[in-house]
C-alpha positions in Angstrom: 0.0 0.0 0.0 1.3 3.6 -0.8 1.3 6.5 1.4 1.1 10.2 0.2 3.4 12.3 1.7 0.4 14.5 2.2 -1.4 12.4 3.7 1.4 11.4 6.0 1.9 15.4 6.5 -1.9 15.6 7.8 -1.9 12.7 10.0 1.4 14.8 11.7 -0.3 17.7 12.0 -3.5 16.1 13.2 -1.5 14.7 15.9 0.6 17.8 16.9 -2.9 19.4 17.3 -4.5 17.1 19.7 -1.1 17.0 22.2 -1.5 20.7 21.8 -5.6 20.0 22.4 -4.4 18.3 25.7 -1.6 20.8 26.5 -4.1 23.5 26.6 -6.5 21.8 28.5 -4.1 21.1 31.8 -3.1 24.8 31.6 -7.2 25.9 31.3 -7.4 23.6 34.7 -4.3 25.3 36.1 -4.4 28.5 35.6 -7.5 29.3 37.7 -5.8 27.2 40.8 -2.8 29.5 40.0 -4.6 32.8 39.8 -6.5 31.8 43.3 -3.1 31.0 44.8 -2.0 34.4 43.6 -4.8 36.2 44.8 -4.6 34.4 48.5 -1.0 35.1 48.7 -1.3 38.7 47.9 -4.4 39.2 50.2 -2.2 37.5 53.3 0.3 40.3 52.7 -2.2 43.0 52.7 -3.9 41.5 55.7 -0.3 41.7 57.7 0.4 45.1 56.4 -3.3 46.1 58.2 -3.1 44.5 60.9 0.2 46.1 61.4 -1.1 49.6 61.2 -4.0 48.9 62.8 -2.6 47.7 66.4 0.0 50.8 65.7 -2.9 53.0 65.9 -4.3 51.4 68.7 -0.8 51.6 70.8 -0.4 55.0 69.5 3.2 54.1 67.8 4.3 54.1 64.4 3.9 51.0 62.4 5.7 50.0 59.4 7.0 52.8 56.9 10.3 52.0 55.4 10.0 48.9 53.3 8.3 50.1 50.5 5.0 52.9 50.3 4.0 53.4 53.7 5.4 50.2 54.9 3.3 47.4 52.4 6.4 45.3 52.0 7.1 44.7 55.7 5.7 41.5 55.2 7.2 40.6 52.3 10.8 41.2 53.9 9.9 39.2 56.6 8.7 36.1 54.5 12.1 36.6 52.7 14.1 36.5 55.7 12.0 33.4 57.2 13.1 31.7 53.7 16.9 32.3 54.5 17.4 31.5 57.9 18.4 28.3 58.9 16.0 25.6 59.9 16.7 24.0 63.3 15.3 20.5 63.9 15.2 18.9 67.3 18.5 16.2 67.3 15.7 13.4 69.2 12.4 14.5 67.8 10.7 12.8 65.2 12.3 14.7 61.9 9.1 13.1 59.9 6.3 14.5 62.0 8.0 17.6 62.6 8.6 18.6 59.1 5.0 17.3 57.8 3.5 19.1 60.4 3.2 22.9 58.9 2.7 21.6 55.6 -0.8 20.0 56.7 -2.3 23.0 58.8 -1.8 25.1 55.5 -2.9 22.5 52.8 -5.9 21.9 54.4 -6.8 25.6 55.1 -5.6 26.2 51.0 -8.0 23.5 50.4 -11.1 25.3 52.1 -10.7 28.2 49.3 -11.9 25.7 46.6 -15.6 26.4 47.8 -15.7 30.1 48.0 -17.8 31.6 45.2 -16.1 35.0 45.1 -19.1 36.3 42.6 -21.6 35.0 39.9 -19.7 31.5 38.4 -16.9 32.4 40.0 -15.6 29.3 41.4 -13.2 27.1 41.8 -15.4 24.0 42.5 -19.2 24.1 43.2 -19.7 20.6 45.6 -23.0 19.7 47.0 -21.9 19.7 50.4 -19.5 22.7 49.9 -19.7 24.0 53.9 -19.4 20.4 55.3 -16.2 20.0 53.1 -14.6 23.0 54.9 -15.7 21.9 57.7 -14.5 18.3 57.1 -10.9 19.7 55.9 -10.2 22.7 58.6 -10.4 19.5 61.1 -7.6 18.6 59.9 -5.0 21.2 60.8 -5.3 20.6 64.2 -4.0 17.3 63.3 -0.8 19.0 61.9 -0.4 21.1 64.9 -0.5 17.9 67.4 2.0 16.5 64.9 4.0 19.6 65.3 4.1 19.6 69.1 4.8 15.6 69.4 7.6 15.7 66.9 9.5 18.3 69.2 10.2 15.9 71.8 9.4 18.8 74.0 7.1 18.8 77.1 5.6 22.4 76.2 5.5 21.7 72.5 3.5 18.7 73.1 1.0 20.2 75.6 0.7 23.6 73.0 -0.9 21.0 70.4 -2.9 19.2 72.6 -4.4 22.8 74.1 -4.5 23.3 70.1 -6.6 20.4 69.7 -8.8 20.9 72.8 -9.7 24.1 71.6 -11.1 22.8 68.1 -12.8 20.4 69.6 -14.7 22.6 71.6 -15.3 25.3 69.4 -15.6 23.0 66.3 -18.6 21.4 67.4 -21.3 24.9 68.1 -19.4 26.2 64.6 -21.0 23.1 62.5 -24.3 23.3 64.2 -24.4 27.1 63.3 -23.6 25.9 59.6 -26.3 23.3 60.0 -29.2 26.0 60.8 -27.8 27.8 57.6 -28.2 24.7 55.2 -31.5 24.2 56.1 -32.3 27.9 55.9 -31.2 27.1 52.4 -32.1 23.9 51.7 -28.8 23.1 50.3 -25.3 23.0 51.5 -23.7 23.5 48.2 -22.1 27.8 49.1 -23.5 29.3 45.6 -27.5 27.6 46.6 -26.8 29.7 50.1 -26.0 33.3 48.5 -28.4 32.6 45.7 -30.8 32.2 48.5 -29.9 35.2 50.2 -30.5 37.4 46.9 -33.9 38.0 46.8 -34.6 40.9 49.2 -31.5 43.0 49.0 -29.6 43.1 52.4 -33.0 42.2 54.4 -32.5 38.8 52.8 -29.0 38.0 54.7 -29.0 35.0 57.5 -27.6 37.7 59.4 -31.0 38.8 60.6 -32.9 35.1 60.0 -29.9 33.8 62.4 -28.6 36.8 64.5 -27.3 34.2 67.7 -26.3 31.9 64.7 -24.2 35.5 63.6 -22.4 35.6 67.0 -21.9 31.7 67.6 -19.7 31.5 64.5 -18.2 34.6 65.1 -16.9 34.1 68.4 -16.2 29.8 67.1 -14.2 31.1 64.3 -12.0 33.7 65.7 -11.4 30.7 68.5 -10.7 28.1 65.2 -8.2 31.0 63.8 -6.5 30.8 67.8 -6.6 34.6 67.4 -6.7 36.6 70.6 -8.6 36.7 73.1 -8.2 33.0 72.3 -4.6 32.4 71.3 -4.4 29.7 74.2 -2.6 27.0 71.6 0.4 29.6 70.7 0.2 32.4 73.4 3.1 34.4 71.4 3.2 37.4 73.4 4.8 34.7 76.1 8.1 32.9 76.5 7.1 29.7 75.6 5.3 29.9 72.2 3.6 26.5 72.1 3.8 24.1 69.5 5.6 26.7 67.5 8.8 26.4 70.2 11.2 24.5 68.6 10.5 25.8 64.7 12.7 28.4 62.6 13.1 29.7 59.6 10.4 28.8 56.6 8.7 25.7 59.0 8.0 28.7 61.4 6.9 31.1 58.5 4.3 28.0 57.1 2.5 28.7 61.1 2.4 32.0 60.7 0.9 32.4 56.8 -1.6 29.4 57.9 -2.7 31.8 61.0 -3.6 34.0 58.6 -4.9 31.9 55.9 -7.0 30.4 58.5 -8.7 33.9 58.9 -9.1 35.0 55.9 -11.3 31.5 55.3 -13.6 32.5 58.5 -14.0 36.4 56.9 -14.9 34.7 53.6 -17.2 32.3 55.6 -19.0 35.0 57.3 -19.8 36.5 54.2 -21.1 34.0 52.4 -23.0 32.4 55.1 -24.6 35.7 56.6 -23.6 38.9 54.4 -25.1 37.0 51.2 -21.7 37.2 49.6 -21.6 38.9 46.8 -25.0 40.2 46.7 -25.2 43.7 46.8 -27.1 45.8 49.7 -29.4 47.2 47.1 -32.2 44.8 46.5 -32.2 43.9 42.8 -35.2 46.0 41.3 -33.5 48.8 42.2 -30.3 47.5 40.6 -31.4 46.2 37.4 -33.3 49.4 36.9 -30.3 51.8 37.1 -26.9 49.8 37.1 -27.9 46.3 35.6 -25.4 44.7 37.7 -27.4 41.6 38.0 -27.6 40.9 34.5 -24.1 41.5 33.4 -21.8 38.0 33.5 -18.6 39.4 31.9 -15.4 40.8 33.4 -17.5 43.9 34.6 -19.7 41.8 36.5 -17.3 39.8 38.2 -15.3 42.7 39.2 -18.0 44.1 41.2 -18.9 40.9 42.7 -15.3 40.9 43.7 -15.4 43.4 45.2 -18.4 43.5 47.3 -17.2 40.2 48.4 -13.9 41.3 49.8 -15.6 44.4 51.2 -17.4 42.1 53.5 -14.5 39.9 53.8 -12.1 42.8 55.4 -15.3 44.5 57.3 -14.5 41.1 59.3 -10.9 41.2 59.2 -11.1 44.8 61.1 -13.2 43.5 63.4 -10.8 40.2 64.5 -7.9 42.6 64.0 -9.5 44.8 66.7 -10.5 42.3 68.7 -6.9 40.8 69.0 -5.8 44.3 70.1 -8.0 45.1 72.5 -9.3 42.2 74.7 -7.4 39.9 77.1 -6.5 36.9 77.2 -9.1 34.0 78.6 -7.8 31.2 81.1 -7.7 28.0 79.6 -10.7 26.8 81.9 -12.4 30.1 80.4 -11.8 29.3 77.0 -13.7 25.9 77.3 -16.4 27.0 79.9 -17.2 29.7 77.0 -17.4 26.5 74.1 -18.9 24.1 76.0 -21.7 26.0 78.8 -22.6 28.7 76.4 -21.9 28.4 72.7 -22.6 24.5 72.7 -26.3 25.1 74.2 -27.1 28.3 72.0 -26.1 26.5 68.9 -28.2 23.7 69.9 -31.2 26.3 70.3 -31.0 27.8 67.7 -31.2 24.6 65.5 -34.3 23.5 67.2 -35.4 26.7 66.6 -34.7 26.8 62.8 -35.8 23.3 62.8 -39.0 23.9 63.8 -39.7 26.9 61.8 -39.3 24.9 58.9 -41.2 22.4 59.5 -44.0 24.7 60.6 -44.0 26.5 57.0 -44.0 23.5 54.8 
């Protein structure tokens, strides 16, 4: 049989164009997981930058303001410096645990971010049971911080990551029943079915007023998750002994201290999409389609603003935990689970009977 050399030149070229089919279709998976990394990176540095300034202001002192424009690349300096400095391991700890440690408590928080519909079909992955999946993989980095303090082979280290895992537990479980109430508010526990469901009335359409002890439960249980002040029990940094974190250094050190604030970042988010209606806007929809069209338009324009009355929300709650770190006390360990266990545990519970009931009562 004879082959043209046409022919053979089209069956080349066919092929070249499916690997390059193939080539472009891992890079259109990657790039959004690239661009969401980018974004999440950038927003931690912002995030240290404010809260920075912010407890300046508070202790009348002057914050950052040499390291760039009024001080934004403080943080990046620091993560640099973290990245050279030499990392110390513990001659008889275990050199496994101790090094897997960090990387689990910000994997799993990296993870959460897959479920957070920033604006209209914009996200990374829509699950069905998109709030129990947070909640399923933010579980986890206590795990990594109990890893962290055993693999020390020191006696604080280990008792920092078992206050560390104490304090999840107890705030962990009035946190999913808050989320609970929410879903069947919703009817769905996919995050995109909860703001849709929150769209219909403008901001009088938010959980926030549906669920206003549901509001404060997850408040006060996320800033507890986050182990931000006044419940920074696990780390305590302001003291000598920092915890779990005691025997870490260079970047190992820096992976505890971006997952801190990874880890509130993901509550901020939470709160908005749970209880602000995400990226709703305040102005109920008549009013918007008639003047701005904001609802209708799906393009780059649309997603911008969704964008950014998402992370509008989001640092409205960052300013809040920021404050809150700088201005209350810290709480006694037999406070901190008194408060999770005799209050927040019983509340949650009533206000899920509560909801409960409601809706059975309207169907």
């Amino acid at each position: 049989m004879i082959i043209d050399t046409t022919e053979i030149q089209d069956i080349h070229s066919f092929a070249g164009l499916e690997s390059f089919n193939e080539v472009y279709g891992i890079l259109w998976v990657l790039v959004p997981i690239l661009i969401l990394i980018l974004g999440i990176a950038i927003s931690v540095l912002a995030i240290v930058w404010l809260e920075r300034e912010i407890s300046a202001g508070i202790q009348q002192r002057i914050g950052p303001e040499y390291a760039g424009p009024f001080g934004v690349l403080q943080a990046l300096a620091d993560g640099t410096k973290l990245l050279f400095k030499e990392n110390l391991i513990p001659s008889r700890g275990d050199i496994r645990l101790f090094s897997i440690g960090p990387s689990i408590s910000v994997i799993s928080i990296l993870l959460s971010y897959s479920v957070i519909p920033f604006g209209y079909n914009f996200i990374l992955s829509d699950f069905n049971i998109g709030v129990f999946l947070w909640i399923a993989i933010s579980s986890i980095a206590p795990i990594g911080l109990l890893m962290s303090g055993y693999g020390s082979n020191n006696k604080y280290s280990f008792l920092g990551g078992l206050r560390a895992a104490a304090q999840s537990i107890s705030y962990e479980i009035p946190l999913t029943l808050c989320v609970l109430s929410i879903s069947l508010l919703s009817n769905s526990l996919s995050t995109v079915d909860i703001v849709d469901a929150q769209s219909k009335y403008g901001c009088w359409g938010w959980n926030l007023w549906r669920q206003p002890m549901g509001f404060i439960v997850f408040l006060i249980s996320s800033l507890a998750e986050c182990e931000r002040l006044p419940f920074d029990l696990p780390e305590a940094e302001e003291e000598l002994v920092a915890g779990y974190q005691t025997e870490y250094s260079g970047i190992r050190f820096g992976l505890f201290y971006v997952a801190s604030y990874l880890n509130l970042l993901i509550s901020s988010l939470f709160v908005t999409v749970l209880y602000l209606g995400g990226s709703n806007i305040s102005i109920p929809y008549i009013f918007v389609s008639e003047f701005f069209e904001i609802n209708k338009t799906y393009g780059v324009f649309g997603t911008t603003i969704d964008l950014f009355i998402t992370l509008a929300k989001t640092y409205f709650f960052l300013f809040v935990s920021i404050i809150t770190r700088w201005t209350l006390p810290r709480l006694r360990m037999d406070q901190l689970l008194n408060l999770g266990w005799k209050f927040l545990l019983p509340i949650s519970l009533g206000n899920l009977l509560l909801t409960t009931s409601s809706q059975l009562f309207s169907l």
